[in-house]
Steps between C-alpha positions, in 0.01 A plus 500: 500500500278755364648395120411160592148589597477715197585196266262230671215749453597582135524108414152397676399812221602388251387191589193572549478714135681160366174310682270765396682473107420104538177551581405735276689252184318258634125625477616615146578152385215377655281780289670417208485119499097540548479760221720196261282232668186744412642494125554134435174433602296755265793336264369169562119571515533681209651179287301328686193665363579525193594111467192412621334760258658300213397187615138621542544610122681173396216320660239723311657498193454091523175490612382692202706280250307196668168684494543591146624119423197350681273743302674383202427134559171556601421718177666262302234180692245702432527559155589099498170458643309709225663375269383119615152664586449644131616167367267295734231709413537476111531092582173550703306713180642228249364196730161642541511619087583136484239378710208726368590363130533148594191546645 
């Protein structure tokens, strides 16, 4: 009876260091799967970032081609615009060189 007695005690042992063993796996994975989960998401912040980083410069980069095309056409009117001014003006000295001639 004694043997018997003996082995119950030794089995709720080791099942308790089986329990204990579970347990102790258990808190480990747990650990472990936040440590991963910490990891993808610096992963995915990080390409995250840095996407929208080269969008930002994509969008740059294309604002200063239109900014340089606007200043462009705008140089290009004005010059238009001497150009017209200077020839209005010489139409303007020959009409009144005209008119003080005629006169």
């Amino acid at each position: 009876m004694e043997d018997v007695i003996k082995q119950i005690v030794d089995a709720e042992k080791q099942a308790e260091a089986r329990i204990e063993k579970a347990k102790e796996d258990a808190r480990e994975i747990v650990l472990k799967a936040r440590e991963e989960a910490r990891l993808l998401e610096r992963e995915i912040i990080g390409g995250a970032e840095a996407r929208a980083e080269a969008l930002v410069e994509k969008a740059r980069a294309e604002g200063e081609e239109e900014a340089k095309k606007v200043l462009e056409e705008g140089n290009a009117e004005i010059e238009e615009l001497k150009v017209k001014a200077t020839n209005n003006f010489e139409r303007a000295i020959s009409a009144g060189i005209a008119l003080v001639r005629g006169s």
